[in-house]
C-alpha positions as CSV (number, residue, x, y, z in Angstrom):
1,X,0.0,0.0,0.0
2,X,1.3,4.1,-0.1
3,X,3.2,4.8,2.4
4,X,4.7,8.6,2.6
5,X,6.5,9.0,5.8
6,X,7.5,12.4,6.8
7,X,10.5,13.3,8.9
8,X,13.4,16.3,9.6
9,X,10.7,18.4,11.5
10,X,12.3,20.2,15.0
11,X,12.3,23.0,16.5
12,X,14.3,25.7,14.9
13,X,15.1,29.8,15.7
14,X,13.6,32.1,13.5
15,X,15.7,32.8,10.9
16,X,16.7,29.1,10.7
17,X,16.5,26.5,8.2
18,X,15.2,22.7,8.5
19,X,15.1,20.2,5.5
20,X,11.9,17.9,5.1
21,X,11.9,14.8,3.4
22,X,8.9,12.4,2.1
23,X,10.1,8.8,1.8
24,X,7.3,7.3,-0.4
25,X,6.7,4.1,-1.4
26,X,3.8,1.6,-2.7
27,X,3.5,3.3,-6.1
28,X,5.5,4.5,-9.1
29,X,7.1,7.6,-7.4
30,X,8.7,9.1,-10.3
31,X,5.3,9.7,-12.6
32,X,3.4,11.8,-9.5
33,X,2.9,15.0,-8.6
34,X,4.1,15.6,-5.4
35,X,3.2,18.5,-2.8
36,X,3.7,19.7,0.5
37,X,1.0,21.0,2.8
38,X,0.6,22.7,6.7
39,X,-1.7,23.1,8.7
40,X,-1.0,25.6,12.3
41,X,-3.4,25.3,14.9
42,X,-6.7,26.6,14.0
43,X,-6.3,26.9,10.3
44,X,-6.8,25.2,7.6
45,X,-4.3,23.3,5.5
46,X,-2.6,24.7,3.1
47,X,-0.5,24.0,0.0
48,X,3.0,24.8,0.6
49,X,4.7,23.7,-2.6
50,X,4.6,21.2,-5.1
51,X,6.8,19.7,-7.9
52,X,5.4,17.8,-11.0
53,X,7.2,14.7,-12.2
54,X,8.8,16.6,-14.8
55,X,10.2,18.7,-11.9
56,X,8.3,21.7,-12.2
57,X,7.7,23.7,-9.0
58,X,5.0,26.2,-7.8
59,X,5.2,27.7,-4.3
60,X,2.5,29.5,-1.8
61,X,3.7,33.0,-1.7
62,X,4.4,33.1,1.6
63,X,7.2,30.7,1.1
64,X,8.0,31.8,-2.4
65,X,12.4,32.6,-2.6
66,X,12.3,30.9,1.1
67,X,11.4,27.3,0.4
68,X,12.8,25.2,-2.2
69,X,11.0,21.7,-3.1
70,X,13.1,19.0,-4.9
71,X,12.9,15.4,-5.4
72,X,15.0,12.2,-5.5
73,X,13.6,9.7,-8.1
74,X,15.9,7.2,-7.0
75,X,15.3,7.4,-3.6
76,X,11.5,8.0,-4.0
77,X,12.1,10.8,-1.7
78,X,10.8,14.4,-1.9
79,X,12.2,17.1,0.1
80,X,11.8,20.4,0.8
81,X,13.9,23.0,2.5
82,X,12.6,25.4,4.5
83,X,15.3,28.7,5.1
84,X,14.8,31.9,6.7
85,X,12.1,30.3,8.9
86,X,9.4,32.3,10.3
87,X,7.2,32.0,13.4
88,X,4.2,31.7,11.3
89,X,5.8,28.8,9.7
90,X,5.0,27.0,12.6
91,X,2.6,24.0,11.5
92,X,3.0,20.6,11.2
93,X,4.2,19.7,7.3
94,X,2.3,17.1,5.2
95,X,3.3,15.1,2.3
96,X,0.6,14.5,-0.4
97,X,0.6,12.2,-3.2
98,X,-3.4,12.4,-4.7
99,X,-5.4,10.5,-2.1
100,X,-2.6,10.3,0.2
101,X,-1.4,11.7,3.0
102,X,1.9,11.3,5.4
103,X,1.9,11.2,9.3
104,X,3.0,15.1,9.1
105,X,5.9,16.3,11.4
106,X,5.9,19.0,12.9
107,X,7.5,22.5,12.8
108,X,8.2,25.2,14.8
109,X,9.8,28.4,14.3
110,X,10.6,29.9,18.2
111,X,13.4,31.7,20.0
C-alpha cells in the first residue's frame, strides 16, 4: 500500500533553516505529482509547494524565494527546504501524493 513518511521536523530559531523529506513508497514515485502542505493550529491546511514529475515547482507565496522543493527519483524521496524560517511557519508539514497523506511532522519556528 502508499506509504509517505515524513521526517526532519524540529524545532528551529527564527531565521533558521530545517530540511523535510517524504520517503514514499507503494506506487511508481517518479510519474506523480508531489506536494507539500501545513496546517498551524486553527487553520486550515494549506498548499505549501509542489513539484510535478517533470520537476516543475510552484510555491505558496508566503514561502515563495524561502522554500525550495526537490525530489530524489531514486530514492523515492521528496524534500523540501525550508530557510529563513518564520514564526508563522510554525505547523505541522504534510506530504501528499493524490489520495494520500503522510503522518505530518511538525515544525516550529521559536526563540
Amino acid at each position: 500500500q502508499v506509504q509517505l513518511v515524513e521526517s526532519g521536523g524540529g524545532l528551529v530559531q527564527p531565521g533558521g533553516s530545517l530540511r523535510l523529506s517524504c520517503a514514499a513508497s507503494g506506487f511508481i514515485f517518479r510519474i506523480n505529482y508531489m506536494g507539500w502542505y501545513r496546517q498551524a493550529p486553527g487553520k486550515q491546511r494549506e498548499l505549501v509547494a509542489g513539484i510535478t514529475a517533470a520537476g516543475n515547482t510552484t510555491y505558496a507565496d508566503s514561502v515563495k524565494g524561502r522554500f525550495t522543493i526537490s525530489r530524489d527519483n531514486a530514492k523515492n524521496t521528496v524534500y523540501l527546504q525550508m530557510n529563513s524560517l518564520k514564526a508563522e511557519d510554525t505547523a505541522v508539514y504534510y506530504c501528499r501524493r493524490a489520495a494520500d497523506w503522510g503522518q505530518g511532522t511538525q515544525v516550529t519556528v521559536s526563540s
